[in-house]
C-alpha positions as CSV (number, residue, x, y, z in Angstrom):
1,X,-38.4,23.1,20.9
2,X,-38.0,25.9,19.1
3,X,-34.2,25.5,19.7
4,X,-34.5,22.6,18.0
5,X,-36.1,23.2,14.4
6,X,-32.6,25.9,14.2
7,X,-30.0,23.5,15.2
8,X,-31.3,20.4,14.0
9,X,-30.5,21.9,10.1
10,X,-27.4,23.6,11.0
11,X,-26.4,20.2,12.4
12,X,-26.9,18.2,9.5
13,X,-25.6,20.7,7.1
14,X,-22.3,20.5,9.1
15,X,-22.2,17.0,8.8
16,X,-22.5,17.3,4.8
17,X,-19.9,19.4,4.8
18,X,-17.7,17.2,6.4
19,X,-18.7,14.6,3.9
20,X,-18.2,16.0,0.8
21,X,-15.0,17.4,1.9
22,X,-13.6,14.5,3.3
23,X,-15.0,12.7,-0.4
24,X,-13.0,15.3,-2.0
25,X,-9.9,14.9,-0.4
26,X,-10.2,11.3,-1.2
27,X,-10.9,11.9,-5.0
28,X,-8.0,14.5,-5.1
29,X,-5.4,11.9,-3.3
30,X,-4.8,13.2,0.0
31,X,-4.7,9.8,1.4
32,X,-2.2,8.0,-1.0
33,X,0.8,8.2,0.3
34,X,0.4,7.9,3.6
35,X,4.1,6.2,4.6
36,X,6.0,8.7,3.1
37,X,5.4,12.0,4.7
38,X,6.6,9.6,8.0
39,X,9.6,8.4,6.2
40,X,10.9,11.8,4.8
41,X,11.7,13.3,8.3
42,X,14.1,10.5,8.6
43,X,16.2,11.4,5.4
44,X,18.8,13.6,6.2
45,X,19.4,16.4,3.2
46,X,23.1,16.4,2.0
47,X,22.4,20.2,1.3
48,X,21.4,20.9,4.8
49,X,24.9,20.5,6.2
50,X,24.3,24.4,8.3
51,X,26.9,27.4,7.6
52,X,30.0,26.3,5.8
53,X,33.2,28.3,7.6
């Protein structure tokens, strides 16, 4: 029990965290664009050619 009443607030303060981060993230746009990080590995760079001879 006494166990308890120290995890118990930890727990929910955790949990809080998580919450106002993950609200952050939303406010600052992490989640916008969420097709194009995908897409941009498929591009190929016409810099990145490798060592020219």
């Amino acid at each position: 029990m006494n166990g308890l009443l120290f995890l118990l607030p930890i727990a929910l303060g955790l949990g809080l965290t998580g919450l106002v981060a993950f609200f952050w993230s939303l406010r600052a746009g992490q989640f916008e664009d969420l097709d194009g990080a995908a897409n941009r590995i498929l591009i190929d760079d016409e810099d990145d050619q490798g060592p020219v001879a």
